[in-house]
KOLGU-4560 file (N, C-alpha, C; in nm, 3 decimals, padded with zeros to 5 digits):
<recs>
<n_xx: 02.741 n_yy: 00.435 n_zz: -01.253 ca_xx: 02.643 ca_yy: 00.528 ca_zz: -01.200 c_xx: 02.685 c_yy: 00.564 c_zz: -01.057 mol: A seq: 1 type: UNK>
<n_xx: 02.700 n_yy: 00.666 n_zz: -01.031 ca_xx: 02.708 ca_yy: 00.711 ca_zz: -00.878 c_xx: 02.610 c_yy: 00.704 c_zz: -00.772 mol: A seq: 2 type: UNK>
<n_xx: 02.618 n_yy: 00.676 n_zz: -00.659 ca_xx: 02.618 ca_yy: 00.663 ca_zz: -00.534 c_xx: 02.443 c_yy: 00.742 c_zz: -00.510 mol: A seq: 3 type: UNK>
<n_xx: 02.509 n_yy: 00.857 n_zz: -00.551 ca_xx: 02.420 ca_yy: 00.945 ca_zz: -00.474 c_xx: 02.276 c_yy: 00.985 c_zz: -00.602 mol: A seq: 4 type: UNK>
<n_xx: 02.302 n_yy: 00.931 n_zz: -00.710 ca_xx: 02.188 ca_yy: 00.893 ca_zz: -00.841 c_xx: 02.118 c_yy: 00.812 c_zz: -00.803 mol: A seq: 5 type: UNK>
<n_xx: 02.157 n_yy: 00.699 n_zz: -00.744 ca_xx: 02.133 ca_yy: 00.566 ca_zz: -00.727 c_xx: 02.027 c_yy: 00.593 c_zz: -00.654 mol: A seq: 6 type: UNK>
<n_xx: 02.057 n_yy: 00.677 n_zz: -00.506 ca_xx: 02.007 ca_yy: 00.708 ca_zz: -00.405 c_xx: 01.853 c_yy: 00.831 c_zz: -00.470 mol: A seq: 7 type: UNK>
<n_xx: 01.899 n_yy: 00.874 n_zz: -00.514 ca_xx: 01.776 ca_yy: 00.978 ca_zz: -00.546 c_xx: 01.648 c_yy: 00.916 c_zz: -00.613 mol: A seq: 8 type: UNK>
<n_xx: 01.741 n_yy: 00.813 n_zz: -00.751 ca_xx: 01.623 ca_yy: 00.696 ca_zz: -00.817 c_xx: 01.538 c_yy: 00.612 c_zz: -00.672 mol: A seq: 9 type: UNK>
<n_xx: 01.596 n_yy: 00.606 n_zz: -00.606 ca_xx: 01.525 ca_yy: 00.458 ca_zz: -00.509 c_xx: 01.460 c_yy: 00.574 c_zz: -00.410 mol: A seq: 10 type: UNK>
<n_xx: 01.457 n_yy: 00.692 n_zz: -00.383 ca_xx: 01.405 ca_yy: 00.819 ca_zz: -00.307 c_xx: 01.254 c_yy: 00.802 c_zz: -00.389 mol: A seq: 11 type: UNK>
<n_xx: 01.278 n_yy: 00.826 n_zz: -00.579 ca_xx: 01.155 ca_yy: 00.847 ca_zz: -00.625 c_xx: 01.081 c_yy: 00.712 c_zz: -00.642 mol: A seq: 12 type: UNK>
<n_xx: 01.178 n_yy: 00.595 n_zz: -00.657 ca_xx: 01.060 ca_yy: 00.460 ca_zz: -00.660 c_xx: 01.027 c_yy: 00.450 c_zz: -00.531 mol: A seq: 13 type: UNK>
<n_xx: 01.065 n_yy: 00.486 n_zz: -00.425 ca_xx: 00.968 ca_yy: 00.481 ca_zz: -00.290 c_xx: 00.857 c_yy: 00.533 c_zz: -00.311 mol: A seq: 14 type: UNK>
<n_xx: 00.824 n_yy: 00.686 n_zz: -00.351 ca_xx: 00.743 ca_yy: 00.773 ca_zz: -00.391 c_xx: 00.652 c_yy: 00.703 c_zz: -00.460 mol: A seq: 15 type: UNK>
<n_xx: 00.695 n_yy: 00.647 n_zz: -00.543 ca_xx: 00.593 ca_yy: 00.608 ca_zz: -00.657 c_xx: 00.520 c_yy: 00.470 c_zz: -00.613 mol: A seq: 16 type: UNK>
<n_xx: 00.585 n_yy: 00.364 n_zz: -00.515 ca_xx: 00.521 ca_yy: 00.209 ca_zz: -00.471 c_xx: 00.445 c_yy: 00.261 c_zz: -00.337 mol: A seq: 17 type: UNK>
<n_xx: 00.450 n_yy: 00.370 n_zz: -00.307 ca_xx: 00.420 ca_yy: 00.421 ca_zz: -00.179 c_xx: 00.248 c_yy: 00.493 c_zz: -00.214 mol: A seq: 18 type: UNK>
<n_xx: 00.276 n_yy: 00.532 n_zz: -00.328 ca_xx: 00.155 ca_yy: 00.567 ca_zz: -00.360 c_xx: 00.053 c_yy: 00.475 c_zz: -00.441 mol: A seq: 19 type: UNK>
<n_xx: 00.128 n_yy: 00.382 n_zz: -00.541 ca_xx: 00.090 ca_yy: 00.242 ca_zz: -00.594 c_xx: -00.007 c_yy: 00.180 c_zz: -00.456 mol: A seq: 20 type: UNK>
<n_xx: 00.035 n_yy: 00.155 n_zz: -00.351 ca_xx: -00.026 ca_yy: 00.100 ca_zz: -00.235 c_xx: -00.120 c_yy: 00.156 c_zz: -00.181 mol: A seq: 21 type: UNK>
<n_xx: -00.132 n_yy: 00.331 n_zz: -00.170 ca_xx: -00.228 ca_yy: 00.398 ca_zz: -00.131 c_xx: -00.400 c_yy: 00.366 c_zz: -00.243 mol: A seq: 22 type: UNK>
<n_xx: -00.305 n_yy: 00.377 n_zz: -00.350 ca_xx: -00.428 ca_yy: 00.377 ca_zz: -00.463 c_xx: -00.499 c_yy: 00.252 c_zz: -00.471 mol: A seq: 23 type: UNK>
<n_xx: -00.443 n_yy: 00.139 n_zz: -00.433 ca_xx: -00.478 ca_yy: 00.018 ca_zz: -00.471 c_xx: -00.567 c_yy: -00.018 c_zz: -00.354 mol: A seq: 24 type: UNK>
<n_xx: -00.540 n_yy: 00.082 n_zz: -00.194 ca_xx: -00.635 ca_yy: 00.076 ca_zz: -00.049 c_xx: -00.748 c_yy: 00.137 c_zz: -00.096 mol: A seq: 25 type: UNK>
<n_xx: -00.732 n_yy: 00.265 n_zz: -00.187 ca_xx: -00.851 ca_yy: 00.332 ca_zz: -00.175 c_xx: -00.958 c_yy: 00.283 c_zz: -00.324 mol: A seq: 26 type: UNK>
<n_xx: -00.913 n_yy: 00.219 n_zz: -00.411 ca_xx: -00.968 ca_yy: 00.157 ca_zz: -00.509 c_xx: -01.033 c_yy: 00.044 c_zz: -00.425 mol: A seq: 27 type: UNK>
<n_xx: -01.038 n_yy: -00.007 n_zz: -00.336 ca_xx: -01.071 ca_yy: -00.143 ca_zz: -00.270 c_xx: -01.143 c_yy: -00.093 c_zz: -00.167 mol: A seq: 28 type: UNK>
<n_xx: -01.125 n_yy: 00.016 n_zz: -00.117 ca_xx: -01.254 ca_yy: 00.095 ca_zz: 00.004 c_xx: -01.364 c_yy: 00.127 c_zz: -00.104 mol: A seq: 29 type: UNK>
<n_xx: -01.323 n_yy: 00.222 n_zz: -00.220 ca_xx: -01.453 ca_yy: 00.225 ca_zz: -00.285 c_xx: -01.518 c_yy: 00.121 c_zz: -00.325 mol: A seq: 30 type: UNK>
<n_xx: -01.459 n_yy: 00.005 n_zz: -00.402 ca_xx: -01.494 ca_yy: -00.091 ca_zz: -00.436 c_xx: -01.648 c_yy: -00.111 c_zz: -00.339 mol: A seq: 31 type: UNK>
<n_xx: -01.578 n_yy: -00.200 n_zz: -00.161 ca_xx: -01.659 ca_yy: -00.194 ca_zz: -00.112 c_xx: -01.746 c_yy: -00.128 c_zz: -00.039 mol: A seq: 32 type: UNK>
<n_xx: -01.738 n_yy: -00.008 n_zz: -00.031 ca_xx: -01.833 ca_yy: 00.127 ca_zz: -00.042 c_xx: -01.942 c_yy: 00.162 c_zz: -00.146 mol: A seq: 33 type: UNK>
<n_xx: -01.936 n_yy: 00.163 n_zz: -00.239 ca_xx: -01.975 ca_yy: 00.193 ca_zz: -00.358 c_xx: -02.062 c_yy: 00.104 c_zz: -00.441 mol: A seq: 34 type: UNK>
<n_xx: -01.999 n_yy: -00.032 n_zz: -00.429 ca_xx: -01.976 ca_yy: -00.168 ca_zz: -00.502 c_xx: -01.965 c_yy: -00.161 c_zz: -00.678 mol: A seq: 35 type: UNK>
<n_xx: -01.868 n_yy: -00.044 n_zz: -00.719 ca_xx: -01.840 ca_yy: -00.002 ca_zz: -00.830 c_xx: -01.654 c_yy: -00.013 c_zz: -00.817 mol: A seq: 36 type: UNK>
<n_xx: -01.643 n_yy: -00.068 n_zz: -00.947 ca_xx: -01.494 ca_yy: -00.041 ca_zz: -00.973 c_xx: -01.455 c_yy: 00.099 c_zz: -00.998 mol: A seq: 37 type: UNK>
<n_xx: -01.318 n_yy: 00.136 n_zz: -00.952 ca_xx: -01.290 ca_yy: 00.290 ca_zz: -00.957 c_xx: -01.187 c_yy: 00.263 c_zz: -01.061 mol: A seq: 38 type: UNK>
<n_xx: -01.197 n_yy: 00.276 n_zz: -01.203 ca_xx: -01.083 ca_yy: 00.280 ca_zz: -01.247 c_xx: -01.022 c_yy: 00.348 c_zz: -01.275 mol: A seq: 39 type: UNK>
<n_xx: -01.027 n_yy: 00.445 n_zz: -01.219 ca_xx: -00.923 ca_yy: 00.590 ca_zz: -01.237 c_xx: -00.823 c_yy: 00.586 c_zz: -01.108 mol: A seq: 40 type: UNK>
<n_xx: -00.870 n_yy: 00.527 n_zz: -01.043 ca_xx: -00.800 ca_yy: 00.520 ca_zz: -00.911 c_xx: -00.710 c_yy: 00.393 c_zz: -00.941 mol: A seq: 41 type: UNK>
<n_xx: -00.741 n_yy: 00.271 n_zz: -01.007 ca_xx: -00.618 ca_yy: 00.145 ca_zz: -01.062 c_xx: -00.564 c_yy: 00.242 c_zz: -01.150 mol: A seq: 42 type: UNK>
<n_xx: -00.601 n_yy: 00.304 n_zz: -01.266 ca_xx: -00.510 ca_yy: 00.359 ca_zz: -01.350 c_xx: -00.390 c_yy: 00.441 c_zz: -01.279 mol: A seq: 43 type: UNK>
<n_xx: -00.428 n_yy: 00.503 n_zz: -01.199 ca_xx: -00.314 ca_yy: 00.619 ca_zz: -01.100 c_xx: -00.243 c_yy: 00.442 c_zz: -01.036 mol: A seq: 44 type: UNK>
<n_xx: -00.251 n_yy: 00.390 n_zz: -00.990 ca_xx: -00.202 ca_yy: 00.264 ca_zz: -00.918 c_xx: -00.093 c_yy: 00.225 c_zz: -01.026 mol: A seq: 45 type: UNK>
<n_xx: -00.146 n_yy: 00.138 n_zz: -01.139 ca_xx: -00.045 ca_yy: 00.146 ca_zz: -01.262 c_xx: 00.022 c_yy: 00.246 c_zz: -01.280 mol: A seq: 46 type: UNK>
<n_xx: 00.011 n_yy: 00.365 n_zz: -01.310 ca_xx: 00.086 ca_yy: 00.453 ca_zz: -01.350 c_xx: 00.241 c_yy: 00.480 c_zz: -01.234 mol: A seq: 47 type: UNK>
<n_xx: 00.167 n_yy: 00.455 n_zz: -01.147 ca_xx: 00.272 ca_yy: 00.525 ca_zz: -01.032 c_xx: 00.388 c_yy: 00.341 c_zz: -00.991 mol: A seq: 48 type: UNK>
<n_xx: 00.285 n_yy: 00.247 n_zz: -01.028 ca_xx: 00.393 ca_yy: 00.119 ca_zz: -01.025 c_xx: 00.488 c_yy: 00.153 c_zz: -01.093 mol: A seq: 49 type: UNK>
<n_xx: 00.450 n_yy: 00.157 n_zz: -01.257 ca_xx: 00.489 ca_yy: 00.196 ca_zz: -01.400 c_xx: 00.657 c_yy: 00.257 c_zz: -01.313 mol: A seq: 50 type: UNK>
<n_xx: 00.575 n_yy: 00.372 n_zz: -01.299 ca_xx: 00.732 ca_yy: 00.469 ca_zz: -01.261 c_xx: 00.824 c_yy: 00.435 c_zz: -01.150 mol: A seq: 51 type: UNK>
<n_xx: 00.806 n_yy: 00.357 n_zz: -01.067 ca_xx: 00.847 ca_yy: 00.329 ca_zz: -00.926 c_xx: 00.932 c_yy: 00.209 c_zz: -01.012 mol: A seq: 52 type: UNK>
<n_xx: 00.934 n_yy: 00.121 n_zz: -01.081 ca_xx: 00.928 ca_yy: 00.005 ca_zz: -01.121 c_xx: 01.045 c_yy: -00.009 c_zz: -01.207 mol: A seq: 53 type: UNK>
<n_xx: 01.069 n_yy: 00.139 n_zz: -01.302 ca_xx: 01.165 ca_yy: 00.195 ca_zz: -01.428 c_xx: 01.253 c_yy: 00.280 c_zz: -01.300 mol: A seq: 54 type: UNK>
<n_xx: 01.236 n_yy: 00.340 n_zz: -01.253 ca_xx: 01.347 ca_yy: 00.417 ca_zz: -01.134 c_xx: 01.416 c_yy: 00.314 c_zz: -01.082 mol: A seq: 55 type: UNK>
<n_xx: 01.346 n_yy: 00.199 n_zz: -01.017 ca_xx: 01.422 ca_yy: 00.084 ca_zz: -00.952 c_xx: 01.500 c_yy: -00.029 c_zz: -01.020 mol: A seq: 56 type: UNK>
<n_xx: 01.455 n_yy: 00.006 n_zz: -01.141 ca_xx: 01.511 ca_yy: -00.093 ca_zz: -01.205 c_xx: 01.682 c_yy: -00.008 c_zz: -01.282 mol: A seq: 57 type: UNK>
<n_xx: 01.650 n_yy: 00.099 n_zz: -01.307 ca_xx: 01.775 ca_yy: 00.176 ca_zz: -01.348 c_xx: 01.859 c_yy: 00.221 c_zz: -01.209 mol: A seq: 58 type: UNK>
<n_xx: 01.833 n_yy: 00.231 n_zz: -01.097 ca_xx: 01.858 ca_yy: 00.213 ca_zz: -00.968 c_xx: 01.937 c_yy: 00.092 c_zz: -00.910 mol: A seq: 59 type: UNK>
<n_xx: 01.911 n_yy: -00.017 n_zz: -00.899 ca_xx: 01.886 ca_yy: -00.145 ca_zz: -00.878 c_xx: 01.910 c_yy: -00.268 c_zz: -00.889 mol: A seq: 60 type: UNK>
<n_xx: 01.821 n_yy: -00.277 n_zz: -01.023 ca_xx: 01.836 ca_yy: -00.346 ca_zz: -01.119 c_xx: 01.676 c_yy: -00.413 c_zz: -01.107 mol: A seq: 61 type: UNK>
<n_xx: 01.679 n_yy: -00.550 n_zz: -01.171 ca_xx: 01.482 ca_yy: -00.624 ca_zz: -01.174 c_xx: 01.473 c_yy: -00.699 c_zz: -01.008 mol: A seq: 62 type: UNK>
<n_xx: 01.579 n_yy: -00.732 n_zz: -00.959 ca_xx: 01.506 ca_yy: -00.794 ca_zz: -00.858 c_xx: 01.491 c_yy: -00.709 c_zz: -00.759 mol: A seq: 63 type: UNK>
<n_xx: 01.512 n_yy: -00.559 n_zz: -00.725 ca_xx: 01.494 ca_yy: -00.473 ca_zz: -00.672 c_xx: 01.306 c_yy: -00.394 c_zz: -00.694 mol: A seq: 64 type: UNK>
<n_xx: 01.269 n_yy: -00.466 n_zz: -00.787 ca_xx: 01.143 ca_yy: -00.416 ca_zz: -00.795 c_xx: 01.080 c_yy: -00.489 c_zz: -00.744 mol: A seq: 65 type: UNK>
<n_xx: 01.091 n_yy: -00.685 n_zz: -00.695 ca_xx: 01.016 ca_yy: -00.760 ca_zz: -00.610 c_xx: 01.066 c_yy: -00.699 c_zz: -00.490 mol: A seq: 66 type: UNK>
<n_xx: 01.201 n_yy: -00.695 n_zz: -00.457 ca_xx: 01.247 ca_yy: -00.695 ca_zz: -00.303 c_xx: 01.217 c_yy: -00.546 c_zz: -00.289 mol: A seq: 67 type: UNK>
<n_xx: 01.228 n_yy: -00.407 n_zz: -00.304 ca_xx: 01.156 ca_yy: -00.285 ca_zz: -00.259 c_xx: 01.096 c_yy: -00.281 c_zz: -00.235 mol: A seq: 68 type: UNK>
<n_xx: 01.006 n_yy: -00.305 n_zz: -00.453 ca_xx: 00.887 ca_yy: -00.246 ca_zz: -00.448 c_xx: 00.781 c_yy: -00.314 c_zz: -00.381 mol: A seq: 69 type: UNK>
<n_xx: 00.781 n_yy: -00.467 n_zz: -00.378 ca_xx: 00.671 ca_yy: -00.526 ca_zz: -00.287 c_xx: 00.668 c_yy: -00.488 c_zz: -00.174 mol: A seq: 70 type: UNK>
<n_xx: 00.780 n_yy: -00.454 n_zz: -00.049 ca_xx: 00.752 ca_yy: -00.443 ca_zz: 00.053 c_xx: 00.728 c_yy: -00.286 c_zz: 00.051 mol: A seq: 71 type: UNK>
<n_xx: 00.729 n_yy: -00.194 n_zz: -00.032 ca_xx: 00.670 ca_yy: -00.098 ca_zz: -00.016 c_xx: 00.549 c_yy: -00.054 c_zz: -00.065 mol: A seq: 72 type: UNK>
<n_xx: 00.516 n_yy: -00.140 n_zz: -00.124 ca_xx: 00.381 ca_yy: -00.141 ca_zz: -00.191 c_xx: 00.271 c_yy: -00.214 c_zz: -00.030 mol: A seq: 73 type: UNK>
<n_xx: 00.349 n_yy: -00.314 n_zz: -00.001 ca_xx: 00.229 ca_yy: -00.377 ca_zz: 00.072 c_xx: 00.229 c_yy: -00.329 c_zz: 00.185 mol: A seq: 74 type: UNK>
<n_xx: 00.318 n_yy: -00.253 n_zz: 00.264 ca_xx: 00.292 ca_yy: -00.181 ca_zz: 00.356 c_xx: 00.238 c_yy: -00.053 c_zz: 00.366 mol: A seq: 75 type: UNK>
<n_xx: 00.229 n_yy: 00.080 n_zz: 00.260 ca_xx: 00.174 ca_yy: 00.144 ca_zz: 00.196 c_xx: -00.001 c_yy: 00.120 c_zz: 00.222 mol: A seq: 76 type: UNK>
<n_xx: -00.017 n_yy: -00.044 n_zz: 00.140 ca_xx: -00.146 ca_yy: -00.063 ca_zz: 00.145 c_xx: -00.181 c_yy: -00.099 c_zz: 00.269 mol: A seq: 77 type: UNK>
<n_xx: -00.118 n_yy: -00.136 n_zz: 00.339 ca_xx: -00.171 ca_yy: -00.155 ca_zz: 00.485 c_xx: -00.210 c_yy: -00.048 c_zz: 00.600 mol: A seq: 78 type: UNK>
<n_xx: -00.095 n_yy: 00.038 n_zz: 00.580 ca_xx: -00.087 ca_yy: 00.175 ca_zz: 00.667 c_xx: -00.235 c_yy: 00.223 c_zz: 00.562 mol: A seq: 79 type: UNK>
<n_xx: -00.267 n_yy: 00.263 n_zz: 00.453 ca_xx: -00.385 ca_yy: 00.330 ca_zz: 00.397 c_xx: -00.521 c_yy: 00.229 c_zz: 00.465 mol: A seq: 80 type: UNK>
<n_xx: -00.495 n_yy: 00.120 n_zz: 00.419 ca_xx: -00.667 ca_yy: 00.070 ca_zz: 00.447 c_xx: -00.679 c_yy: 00.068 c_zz: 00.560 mol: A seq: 81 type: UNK>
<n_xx: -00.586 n_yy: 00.038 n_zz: 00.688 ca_xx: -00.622 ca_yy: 00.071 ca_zz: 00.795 c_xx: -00.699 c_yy: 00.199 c_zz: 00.850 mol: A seq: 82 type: UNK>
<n_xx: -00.581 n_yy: 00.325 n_zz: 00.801 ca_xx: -00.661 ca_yy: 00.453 ca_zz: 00.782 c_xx: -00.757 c_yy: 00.436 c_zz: 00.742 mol: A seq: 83 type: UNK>
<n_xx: -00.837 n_yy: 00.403 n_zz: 00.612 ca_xx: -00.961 ca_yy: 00.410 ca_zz: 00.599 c_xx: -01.053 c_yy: 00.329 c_zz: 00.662 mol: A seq: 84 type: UNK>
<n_xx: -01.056 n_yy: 00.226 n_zz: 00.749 ca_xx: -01.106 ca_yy: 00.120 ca_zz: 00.791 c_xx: -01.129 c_yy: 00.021 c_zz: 00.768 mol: A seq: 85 type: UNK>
<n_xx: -01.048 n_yy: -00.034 n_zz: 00.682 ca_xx: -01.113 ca_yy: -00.175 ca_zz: 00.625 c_xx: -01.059 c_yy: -00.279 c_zz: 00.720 mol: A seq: 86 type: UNK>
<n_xx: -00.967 n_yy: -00.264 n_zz: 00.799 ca_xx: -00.939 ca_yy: -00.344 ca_zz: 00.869 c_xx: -00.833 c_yy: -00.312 c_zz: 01.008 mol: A seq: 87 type: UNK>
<n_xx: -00.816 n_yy: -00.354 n_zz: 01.084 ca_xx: -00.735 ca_yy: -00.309 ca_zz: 01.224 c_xx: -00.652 c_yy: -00.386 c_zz: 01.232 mol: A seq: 88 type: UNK>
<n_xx: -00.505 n_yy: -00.362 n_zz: 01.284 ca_xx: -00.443 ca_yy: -00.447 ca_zz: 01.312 c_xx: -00.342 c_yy: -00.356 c_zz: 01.468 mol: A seq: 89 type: UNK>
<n_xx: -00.401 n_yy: -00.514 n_zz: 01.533 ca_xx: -00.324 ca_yy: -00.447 ca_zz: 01.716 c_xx: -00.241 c_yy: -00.533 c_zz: 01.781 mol: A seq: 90 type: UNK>
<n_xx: -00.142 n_yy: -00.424 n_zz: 01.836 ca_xx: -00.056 ca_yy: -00.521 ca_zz: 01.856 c_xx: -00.071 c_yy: -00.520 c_zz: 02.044 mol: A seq: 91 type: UNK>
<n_xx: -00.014 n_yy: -00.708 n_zz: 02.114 ca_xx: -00.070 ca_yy: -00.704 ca_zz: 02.201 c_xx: -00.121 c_yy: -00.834 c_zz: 02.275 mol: A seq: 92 type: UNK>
<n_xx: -00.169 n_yy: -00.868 n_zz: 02.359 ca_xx: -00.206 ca_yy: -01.033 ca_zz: 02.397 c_xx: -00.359 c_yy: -01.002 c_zz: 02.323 mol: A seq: 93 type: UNK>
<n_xx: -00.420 n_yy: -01.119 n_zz: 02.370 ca_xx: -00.577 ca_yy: -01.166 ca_zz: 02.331 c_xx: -00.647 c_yy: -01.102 c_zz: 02.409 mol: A seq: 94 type: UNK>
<n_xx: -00.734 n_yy: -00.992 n_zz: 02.355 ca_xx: -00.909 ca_yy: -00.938 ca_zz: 02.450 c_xx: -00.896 c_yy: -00.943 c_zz: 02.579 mol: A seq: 95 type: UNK>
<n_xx: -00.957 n_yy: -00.932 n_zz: 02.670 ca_xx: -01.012 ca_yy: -00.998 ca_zz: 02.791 c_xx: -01.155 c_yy: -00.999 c_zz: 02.747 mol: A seq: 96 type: UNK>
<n_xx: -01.236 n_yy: -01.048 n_zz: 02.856 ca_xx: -01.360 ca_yy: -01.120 ca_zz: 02.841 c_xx: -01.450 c_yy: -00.966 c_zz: 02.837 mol: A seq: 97 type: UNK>
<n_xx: -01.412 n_yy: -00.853 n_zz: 02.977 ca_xx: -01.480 ca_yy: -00.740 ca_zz: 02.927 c_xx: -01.411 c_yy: -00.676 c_zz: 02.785 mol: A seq: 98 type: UNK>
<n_xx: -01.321 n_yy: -00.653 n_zz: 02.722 ca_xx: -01.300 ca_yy: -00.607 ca_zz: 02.621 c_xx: -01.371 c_yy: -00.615 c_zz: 02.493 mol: A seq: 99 type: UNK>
<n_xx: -01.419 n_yy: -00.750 n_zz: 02.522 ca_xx: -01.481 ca_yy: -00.857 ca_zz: 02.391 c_xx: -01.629 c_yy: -00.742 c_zz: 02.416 mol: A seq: 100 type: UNK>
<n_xx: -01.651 n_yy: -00.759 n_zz: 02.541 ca_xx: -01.836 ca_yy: -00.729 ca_zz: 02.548 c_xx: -01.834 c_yy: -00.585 c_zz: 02.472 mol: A seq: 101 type: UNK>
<n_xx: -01.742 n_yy: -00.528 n_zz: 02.516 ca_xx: -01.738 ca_yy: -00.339 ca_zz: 02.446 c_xx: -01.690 c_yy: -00.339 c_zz: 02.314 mol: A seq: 102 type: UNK>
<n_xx: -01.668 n_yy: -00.422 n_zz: 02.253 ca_xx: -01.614 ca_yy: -00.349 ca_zz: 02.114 c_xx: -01.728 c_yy: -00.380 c_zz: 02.043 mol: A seq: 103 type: UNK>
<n_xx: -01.731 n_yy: -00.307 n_zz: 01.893 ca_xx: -01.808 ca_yy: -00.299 ca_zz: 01.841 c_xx: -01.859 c_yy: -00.365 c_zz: 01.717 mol: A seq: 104 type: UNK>
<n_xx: -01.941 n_yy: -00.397 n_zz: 01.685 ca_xx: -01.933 ca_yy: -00.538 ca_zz: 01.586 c_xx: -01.877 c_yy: -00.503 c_zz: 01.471 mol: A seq: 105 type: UNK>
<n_xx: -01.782 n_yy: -00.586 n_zz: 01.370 ca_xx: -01.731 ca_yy: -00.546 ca_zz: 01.269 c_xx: -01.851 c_yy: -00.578 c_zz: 01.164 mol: A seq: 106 type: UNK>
<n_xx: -01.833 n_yy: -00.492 n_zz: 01.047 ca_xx: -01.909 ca_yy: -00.572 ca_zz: 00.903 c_xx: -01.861 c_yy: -00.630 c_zz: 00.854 mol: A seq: 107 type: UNK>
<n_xx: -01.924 n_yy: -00.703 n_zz: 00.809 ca_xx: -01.891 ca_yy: -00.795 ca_zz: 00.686 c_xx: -01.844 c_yy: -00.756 c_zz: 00.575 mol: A seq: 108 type: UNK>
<n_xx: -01.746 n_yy: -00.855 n_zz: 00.531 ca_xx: -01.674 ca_yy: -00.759 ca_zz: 00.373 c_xx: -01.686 c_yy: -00.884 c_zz: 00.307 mol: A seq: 109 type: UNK>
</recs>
């Protein structure tokens, strides 16, 4: 297989674990939004693993779908739920004492 196949397959399994991760942030915001399962939103999650998963693996080969696709899956989901708010992550030392007094209380999840 050539070079530049190789390259286009692992172009579209990015695509596809990239969005696997988005779906799986926003299935888990509704979740706790809602307090209903979205399963149209896991089904798009599967589907788009599904394909990310068969590209990388004809790409690749199988251990290219732990070593990619996980780290593009879980960063995916991180960059999304942040966007949506489920959680913050800052980079940086610890608060100061006025910092603590101004921020704003988190909810509970």
């Amino acid at each position: 297989m050539t070079q530049g196949l190789r390259f286009v397959l692992l172009i579209f399994a990015l695509v596809g674990f990239a969005g696997t991760g988005a779906s799986l942030a926003v299935a888990r915001y509704r979740k706790l939004s809602d307090g209903e399962r979205d399963l149209g939103m896991m089904g798009v999650a599967v589907m788009l693993f599904i394909f990310g998963a068969l590209c990388t693996l004809i790409g690749a080969g199988f251990a290219g779908v732990f070593a990619f696709g996980g780290v593009v899956v879980w960063a995916s989901y991180l960059f999304m739920a942040q966007r949506l708010g489920l959680f913050r992550i800052e980079a940086g030392g610890p608060p100061s004492a006025e910092e603590e007094a101004t921020e704003e209380p988190r909810r509970a999840e």
